[in-house]
N, CA, C and O atoms as a GROMACS GRO file, in nm:
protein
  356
    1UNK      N    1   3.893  -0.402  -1.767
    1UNK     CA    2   3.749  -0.416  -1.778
    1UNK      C    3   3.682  -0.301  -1.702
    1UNK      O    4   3.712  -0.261  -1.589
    2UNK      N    5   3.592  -0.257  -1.779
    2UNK     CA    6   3.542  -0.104  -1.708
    2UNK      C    7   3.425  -0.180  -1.618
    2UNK      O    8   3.353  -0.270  -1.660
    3UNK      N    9   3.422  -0.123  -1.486
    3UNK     CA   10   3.315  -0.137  -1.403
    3UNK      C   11   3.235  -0.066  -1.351
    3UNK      O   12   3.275   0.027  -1.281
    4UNK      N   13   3.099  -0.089  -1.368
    4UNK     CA   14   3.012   0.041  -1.344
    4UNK      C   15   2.905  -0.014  -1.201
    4UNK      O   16   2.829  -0.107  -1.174
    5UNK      N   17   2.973   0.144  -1.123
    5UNK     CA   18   2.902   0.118  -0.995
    5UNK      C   19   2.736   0.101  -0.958
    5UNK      O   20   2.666   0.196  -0.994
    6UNK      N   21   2.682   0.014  -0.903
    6UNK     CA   22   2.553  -0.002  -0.870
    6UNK      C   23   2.492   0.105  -0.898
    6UNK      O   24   2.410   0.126  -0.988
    7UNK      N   25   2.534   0.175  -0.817
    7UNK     CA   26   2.501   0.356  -0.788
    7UNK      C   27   2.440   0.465  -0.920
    7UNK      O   28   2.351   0.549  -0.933
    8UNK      N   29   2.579   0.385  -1.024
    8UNK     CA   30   2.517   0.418  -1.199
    8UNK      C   31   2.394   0.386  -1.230
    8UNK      O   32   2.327   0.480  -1.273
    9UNK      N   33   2.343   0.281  -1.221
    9UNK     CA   34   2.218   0.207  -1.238
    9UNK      C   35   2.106   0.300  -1.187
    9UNK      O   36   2.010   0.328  -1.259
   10UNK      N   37   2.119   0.347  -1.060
   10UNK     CA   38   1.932   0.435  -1.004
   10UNK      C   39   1.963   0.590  -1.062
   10UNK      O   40   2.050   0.676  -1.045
   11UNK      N   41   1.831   0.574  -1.147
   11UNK     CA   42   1.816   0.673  -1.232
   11UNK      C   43   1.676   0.800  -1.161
   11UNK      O   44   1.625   0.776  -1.052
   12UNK      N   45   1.657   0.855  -1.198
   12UNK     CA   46   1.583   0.947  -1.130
   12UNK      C   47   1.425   0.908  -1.172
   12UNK      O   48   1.325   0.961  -1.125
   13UNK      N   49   1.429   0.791  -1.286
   13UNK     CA   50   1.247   0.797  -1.356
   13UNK      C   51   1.244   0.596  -1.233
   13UNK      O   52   1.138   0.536  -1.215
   14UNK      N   53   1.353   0.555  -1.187
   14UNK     CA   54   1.346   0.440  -1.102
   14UNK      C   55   1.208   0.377  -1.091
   14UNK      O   56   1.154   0.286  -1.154
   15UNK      N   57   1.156   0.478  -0.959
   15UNK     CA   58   1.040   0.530  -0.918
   15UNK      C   59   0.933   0.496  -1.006
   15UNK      O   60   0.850   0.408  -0.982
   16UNK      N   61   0.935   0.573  -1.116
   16UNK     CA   62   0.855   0.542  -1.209
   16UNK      C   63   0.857   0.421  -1.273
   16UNK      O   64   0.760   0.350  -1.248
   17UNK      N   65   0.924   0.384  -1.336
   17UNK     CA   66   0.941   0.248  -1.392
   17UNK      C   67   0.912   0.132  -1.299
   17UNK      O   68   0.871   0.025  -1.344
   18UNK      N   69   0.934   0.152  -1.169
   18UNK     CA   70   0.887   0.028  -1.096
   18UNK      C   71   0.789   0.025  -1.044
   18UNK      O   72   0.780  -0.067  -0.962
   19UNK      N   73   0.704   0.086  -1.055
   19UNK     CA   74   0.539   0.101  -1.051
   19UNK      C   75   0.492   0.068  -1.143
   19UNK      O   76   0.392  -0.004  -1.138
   20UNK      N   77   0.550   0.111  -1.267
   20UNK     CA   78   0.508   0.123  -1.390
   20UNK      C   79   0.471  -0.059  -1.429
   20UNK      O   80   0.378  -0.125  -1.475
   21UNK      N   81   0.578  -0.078  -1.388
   21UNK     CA   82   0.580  -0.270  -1.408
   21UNK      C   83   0.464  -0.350  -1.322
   21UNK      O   84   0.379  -0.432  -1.355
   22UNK      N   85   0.501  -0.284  -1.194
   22UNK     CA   86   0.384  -0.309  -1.098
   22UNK      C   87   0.251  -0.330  -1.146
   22UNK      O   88   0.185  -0.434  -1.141
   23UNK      N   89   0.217  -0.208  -1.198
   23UNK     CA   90   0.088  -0.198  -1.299
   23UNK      C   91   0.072  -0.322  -1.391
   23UNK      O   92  -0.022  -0.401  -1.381
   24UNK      N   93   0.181  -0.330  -1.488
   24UNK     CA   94   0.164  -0.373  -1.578
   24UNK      C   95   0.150  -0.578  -1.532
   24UNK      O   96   0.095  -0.673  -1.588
   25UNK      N   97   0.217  -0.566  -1.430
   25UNK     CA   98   0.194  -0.745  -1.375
   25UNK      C   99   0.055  -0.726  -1.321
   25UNK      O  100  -0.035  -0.809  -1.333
   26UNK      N  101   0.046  -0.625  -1.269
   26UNK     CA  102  -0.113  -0.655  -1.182
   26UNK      C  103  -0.216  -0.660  -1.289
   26UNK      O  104  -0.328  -0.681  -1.242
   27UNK      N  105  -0.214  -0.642  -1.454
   27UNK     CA  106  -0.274  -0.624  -1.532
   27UNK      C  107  -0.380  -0.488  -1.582
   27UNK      O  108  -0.467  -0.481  -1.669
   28UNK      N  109  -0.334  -0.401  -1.500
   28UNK     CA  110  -0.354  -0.308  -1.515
   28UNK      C  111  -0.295  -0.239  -1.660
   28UNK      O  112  -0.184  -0.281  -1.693
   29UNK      N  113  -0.362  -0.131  -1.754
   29UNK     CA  114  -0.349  -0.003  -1.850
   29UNK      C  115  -0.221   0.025  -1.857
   29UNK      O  116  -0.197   0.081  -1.750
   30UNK      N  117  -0.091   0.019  -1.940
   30UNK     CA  118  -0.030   0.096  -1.898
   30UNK      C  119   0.016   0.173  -2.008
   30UNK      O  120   0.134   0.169  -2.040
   31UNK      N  121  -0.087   0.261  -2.084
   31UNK     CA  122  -0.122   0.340  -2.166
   31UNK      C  123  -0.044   0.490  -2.141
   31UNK      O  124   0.055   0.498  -2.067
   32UNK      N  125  -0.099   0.599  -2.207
   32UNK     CA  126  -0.011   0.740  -2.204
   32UNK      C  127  -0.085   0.754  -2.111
   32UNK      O  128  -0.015   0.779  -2.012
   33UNK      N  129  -0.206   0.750  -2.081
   33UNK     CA  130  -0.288   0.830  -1.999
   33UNK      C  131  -0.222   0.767  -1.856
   33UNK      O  132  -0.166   0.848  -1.781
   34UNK      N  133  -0.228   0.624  -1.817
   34UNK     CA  134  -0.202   0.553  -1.710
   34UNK      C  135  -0.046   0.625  -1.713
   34UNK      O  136  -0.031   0.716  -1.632
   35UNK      N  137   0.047   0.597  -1.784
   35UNK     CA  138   0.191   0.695  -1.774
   35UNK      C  139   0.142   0.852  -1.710
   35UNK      O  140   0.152   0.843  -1.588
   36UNK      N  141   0.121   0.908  -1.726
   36UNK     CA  142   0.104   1.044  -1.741
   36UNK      C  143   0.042   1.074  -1.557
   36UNK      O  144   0.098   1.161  -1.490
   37UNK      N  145  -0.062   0.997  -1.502
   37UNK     CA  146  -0.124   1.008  -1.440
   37UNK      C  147  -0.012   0.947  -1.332
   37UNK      O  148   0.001   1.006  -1.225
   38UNK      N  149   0.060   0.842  -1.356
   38UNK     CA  150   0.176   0.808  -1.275
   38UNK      C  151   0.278   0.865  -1.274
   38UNK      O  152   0.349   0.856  -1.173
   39UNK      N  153   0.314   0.932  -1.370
   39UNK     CA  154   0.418   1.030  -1.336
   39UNK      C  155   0.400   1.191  -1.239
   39UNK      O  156   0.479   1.260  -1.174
   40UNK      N  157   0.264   1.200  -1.268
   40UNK     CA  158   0.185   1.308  -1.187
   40UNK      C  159   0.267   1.284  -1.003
   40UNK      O  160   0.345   1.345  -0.930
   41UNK      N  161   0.180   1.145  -1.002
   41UNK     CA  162   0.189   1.125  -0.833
   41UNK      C  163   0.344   1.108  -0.770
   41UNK      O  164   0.381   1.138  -0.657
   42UNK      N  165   0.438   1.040  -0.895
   42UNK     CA  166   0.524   1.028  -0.819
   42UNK      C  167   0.611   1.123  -0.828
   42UNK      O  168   0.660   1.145  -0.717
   43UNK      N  169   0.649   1.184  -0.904
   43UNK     CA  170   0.658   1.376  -0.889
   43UNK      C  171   0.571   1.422  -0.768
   43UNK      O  172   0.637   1.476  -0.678
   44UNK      N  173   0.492   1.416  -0.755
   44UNK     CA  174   0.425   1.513  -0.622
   44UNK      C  175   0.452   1.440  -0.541
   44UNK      O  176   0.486   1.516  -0.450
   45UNK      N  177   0.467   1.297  -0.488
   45UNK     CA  178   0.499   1.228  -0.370
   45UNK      C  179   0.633   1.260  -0.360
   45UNK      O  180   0.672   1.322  -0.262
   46UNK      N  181   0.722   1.221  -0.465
   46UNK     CA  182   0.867   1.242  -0.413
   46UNK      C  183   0.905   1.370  -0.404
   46UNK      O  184   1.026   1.386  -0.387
   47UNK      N  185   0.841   1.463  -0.410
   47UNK     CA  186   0.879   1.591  -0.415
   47UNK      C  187   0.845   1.653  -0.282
   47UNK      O  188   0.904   1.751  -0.238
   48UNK      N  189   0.748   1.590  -0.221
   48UNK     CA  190   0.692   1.601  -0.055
   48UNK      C  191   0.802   1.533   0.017
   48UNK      O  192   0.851   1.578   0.121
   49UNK      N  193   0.846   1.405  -0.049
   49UNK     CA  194   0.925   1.301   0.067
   49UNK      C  195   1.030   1.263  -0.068
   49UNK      O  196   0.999   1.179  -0.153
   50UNK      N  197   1.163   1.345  -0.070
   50UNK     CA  198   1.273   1.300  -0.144
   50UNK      C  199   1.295   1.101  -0.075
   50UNK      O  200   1.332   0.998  -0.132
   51UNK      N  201   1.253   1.128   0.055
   51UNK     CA  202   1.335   0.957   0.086
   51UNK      C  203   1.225   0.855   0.080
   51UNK      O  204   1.233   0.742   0.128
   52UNK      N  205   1.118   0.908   0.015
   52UNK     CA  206   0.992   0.791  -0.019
   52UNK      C  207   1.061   0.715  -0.084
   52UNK      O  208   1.142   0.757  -0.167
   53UNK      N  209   1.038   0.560  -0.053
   53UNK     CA  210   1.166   0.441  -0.099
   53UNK      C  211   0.988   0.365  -0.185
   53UNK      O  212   0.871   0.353  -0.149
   54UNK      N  213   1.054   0.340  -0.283
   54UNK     CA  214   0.979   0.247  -0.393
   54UNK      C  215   0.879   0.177  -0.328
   54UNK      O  216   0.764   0.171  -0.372
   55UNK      N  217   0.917   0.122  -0.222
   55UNK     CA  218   0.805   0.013  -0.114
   55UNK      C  219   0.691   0.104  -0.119
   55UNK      O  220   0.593   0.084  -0.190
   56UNK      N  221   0.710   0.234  -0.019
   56UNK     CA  222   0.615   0.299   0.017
   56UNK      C  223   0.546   0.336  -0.104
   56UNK      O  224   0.424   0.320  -0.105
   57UNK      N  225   0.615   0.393  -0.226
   57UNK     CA  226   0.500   0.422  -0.353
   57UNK      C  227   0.424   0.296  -0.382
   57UNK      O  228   0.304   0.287  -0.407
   58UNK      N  229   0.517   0.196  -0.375
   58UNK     CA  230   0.391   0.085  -0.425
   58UNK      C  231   0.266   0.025  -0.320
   58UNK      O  232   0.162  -0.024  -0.364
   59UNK      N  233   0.296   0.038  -0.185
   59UNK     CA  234   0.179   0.081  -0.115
   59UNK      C  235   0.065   0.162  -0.155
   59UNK      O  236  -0.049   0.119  -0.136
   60UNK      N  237   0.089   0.297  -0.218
   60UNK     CA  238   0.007   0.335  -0.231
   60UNK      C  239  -0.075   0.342  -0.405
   60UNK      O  240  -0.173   0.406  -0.443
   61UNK      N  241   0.008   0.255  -0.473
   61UNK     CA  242  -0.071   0.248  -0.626
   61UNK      C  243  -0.245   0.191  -0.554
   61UNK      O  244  -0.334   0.272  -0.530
   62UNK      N  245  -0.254   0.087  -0.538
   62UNK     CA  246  -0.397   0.115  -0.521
   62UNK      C  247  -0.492   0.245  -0.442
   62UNK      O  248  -0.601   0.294  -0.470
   63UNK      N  249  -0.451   0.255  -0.397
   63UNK     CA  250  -0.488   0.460  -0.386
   63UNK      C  251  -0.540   0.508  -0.520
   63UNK      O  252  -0.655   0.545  -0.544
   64UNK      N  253  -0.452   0.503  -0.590
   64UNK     CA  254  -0.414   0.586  -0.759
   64UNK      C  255  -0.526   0.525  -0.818
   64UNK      O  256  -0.630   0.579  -0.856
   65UNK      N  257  -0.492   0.402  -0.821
   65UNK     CA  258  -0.553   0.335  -0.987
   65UNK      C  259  -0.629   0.202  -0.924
   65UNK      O  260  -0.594   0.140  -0.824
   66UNK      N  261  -0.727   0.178  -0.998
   66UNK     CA  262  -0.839   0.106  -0.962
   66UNK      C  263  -0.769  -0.055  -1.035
   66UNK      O  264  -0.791  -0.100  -1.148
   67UNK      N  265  -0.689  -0.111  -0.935
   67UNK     CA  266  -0.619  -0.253  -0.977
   67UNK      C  267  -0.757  -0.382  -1.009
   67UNK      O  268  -0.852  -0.401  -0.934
   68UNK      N  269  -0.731  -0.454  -1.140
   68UNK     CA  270  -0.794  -0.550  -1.142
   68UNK      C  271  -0.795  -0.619  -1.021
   68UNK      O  272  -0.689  -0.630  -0.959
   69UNK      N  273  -0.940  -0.686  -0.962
   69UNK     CA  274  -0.944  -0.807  -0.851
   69UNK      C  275  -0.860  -0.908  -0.819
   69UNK      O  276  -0.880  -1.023  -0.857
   70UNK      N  277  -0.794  -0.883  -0.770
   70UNK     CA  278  -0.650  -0.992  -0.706
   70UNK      C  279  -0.714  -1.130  -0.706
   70UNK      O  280  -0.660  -1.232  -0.750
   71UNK      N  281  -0.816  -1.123  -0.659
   71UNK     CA  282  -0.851  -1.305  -0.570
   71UNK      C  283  -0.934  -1.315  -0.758
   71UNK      O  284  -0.867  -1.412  -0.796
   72UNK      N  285  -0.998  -1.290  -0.845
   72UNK     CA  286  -1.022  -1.338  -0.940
   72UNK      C  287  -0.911  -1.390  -1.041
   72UNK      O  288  -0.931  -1.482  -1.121
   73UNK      N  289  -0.773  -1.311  -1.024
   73UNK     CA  290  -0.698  -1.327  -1.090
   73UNK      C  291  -0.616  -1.461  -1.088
   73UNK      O  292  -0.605  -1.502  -0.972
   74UNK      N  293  -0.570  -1.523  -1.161
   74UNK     CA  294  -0.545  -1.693  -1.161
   74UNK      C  295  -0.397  -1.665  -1.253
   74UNK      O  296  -0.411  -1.658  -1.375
   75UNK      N  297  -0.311  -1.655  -1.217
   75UNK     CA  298  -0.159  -1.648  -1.326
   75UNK      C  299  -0.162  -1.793  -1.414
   75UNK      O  300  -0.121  -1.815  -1.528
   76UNK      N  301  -0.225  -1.883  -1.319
   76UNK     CA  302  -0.168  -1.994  -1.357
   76UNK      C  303  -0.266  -2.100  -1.458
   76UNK      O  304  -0.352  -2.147  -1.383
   77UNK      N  305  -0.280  -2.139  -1.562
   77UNK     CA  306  -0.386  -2.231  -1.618
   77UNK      C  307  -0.440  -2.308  -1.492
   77UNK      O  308  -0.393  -2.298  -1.379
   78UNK      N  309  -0.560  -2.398  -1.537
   78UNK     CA  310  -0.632  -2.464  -1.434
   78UNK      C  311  -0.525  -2.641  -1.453
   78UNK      O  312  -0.479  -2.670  -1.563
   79UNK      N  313  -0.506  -2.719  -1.349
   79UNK     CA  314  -0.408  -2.827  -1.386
   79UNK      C  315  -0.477  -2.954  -1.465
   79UNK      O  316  -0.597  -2.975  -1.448
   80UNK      N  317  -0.415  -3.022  -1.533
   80UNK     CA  318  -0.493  -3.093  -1.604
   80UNK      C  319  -0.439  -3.238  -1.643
   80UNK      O  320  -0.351  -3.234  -1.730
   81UNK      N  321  -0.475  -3.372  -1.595
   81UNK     CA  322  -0.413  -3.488  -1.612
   81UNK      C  323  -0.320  -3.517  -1.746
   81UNK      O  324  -0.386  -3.486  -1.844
   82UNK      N  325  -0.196  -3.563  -1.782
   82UNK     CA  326  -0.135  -3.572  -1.950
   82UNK      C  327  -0.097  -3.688  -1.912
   82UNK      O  328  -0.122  -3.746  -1.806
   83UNK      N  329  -0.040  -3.718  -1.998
   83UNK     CA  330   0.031  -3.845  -2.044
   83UNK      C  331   0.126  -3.795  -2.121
   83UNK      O  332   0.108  -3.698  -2.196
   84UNK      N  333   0.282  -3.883  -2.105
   84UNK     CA  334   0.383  -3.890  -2.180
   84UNK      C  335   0.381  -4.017  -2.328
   84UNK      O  336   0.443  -4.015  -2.434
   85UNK      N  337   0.288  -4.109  -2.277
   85UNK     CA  338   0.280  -4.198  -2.360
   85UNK      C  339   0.356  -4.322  -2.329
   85UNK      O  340   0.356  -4.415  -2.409
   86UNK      N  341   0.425  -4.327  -2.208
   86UNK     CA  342   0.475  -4.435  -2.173
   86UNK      C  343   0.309  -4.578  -2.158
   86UNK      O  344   0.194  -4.555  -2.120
   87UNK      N  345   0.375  -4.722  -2.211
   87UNK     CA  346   0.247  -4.820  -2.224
   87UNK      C  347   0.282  -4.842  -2.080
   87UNK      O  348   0.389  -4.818  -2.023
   88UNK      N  349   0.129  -4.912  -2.013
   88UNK     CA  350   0.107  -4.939  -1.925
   88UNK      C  351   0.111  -5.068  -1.897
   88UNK      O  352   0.052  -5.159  -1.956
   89UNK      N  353   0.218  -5.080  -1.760
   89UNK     CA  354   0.220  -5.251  -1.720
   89UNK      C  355   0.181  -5.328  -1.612
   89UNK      O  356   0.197  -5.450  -1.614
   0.00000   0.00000   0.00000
């Protein structure tokens, strides 16, 4: 059985892609332009700091890009009384 080391897995666009998601949960664009503009920064950040670790870029996406309002945002429907239909005794 061939086994492929962790190590195989981190690719050099990493970086990118996990922001990229970031964006895309926070509900943010993640259009050519929003690509393009993120690949900008993290090319110029990692290119200043090869050991900038993913944490620190995602610190600074709100810097970048103007994130929808956190505290408006609701993931979850509002809760709401159901019934299974069991009769009542």
């Amino acid at each position: 059985m061939l086994q492929i080391p962790e190590t195989a897995l981190v690719t050099i666009n990493q970086p990118f892609n996990q922001v990229l998601l970031y964006l895309r949960a926070a509900g943010h664009d993640t259009g050519a332009e929003t690509r393009a503009r993120l690949q900008h920064f993290v090319s110029l950040h990692c290119g200043r700091q090869p050991s900038l670790s993913t944490r620190q870029l995602l610190e600074k996406v709100p810097q970048w890009f103007d994130l929808p309002d956190q505290a408006a945002f609701n993931p979850l429907p509002p809760m709401t009384r159901g019934s299974v239909g069991y009769p009542d005794e």
